[in-house]
VOBA-1610 file (N, C-alpha, C; in pm, whole numbers, padded with zeros to 5 digits, always signed):
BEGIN
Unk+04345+12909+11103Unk+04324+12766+11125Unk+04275+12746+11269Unk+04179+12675+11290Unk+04126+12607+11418Unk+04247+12530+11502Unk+04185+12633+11642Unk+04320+12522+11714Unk+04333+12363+11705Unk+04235+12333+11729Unk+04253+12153+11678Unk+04324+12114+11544Unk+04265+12148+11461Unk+04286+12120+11349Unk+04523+12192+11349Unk+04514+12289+11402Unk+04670+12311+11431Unk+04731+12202+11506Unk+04686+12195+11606Unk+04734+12109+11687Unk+04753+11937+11632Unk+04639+11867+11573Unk+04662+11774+11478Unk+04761+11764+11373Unk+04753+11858+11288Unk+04886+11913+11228Unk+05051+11860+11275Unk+05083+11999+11409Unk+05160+11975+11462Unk+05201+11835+11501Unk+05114+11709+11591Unk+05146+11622+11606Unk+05137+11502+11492Unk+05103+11528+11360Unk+05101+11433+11256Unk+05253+11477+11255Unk+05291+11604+11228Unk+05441+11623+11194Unk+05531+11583+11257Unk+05532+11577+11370Unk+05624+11535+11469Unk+05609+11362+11467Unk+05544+11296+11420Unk+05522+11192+11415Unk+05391+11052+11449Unk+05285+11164+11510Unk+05200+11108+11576Unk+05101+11045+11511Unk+05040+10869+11520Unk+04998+10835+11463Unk+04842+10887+11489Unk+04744+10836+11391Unk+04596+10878+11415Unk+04557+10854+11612Unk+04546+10710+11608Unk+04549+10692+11739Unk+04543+10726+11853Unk+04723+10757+11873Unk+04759+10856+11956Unk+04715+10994+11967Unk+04679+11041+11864Unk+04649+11147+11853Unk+04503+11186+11898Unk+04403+11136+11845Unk+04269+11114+11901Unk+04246+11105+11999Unk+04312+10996+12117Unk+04334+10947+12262Unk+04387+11052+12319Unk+04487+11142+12285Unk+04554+11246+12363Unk+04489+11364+12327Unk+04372+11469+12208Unk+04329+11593+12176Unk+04257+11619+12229Unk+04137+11528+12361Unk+04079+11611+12451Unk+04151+11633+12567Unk+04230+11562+12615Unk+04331+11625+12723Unk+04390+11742+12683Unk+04454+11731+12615Unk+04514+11870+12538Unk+04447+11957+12500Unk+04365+11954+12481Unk+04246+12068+12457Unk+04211+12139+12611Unk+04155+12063+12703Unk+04150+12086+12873Unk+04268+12130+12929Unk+04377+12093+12841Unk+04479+12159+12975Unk+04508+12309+12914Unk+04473+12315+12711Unk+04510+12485+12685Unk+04362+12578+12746Unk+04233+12503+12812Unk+04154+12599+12859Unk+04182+12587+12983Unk+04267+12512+13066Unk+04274+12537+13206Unk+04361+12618+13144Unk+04473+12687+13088Unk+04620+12755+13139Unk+04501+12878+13041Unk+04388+12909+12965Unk+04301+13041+12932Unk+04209+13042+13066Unk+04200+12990+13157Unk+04107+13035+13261Unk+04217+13077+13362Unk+04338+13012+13380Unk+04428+13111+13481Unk+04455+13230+13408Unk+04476+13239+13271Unk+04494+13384+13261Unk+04393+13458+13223Unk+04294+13440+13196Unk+04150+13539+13245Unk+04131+13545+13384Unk+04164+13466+13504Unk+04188+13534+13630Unk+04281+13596+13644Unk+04392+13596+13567Unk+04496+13709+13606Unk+04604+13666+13712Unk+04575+13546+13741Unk+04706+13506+13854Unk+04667+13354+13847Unk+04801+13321+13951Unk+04824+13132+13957Unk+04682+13109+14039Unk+04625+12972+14020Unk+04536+12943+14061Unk+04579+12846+14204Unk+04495+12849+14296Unk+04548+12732+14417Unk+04507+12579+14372Unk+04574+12487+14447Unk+04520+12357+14445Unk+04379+12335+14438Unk+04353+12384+14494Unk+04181+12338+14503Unk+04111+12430+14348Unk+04127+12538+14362Unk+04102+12602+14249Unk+04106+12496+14077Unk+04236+12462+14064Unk+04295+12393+13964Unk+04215+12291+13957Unk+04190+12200+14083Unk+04089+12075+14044Unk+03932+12157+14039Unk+03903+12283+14073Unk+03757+12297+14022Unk+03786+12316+13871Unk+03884+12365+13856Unk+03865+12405+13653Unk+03886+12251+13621Unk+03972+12178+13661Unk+03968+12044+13586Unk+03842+11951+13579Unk+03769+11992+13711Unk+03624+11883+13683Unk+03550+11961+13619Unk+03526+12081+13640Unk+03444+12192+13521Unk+03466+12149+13397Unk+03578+12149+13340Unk+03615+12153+13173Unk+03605+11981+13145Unk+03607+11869+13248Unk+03574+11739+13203Unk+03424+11754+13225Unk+03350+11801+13289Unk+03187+11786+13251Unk+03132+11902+13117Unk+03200+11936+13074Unk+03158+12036+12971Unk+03188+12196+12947Unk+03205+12268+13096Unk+03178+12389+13059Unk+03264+12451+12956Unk+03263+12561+12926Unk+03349+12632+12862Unk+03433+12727+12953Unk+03501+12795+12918Unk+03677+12883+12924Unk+03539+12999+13090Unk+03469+13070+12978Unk+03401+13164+13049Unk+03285+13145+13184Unk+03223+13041+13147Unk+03136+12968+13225Unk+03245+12946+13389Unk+03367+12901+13413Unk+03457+12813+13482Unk+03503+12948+13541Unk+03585+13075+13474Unk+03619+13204+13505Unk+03495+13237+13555Unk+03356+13260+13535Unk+03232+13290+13618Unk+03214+13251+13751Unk+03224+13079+13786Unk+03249+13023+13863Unk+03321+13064+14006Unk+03475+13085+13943Unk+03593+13095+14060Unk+03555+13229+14084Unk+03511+13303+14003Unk+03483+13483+14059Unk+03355+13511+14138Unk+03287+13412+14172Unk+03175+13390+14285Unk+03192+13421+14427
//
């Protein structure tokens, strides 16, 4: 199963209406590729680091593109 499609799942079960759910699955989606780009670097990321993956993954990039990035 597609992570979304799990993740929708999960929060229909727990109770979550359409709504909520829609409004909250791209955040949630950005924060499970920020916590796959700290661990494709292999360690905690710094402050500054953390806000480059967060404006990276809100303009589009992907997981690998962002790990390319910080290894510059």
């Amino acid at each position: 199963m597609e992570l979304e499609a799990l993740l929708i799942a999960a929060l229909r079960e727990a109770g979550y209406g359409p709504d909520a759910i829609g409004s909250a699955m791209p955040r949630i989606i950005r924060i499970m590729q920020a916590e796959d780009v700290r661990i494709e670097m292999g360690r905690s990321l710094s402050r500054k680091e953390r806000e480059y993956v967060r404006l990276q993954l809100e303009l589009g990039l992907n997981v690998s593109e962002v790990v390319a990035g910080l290894q510059k």
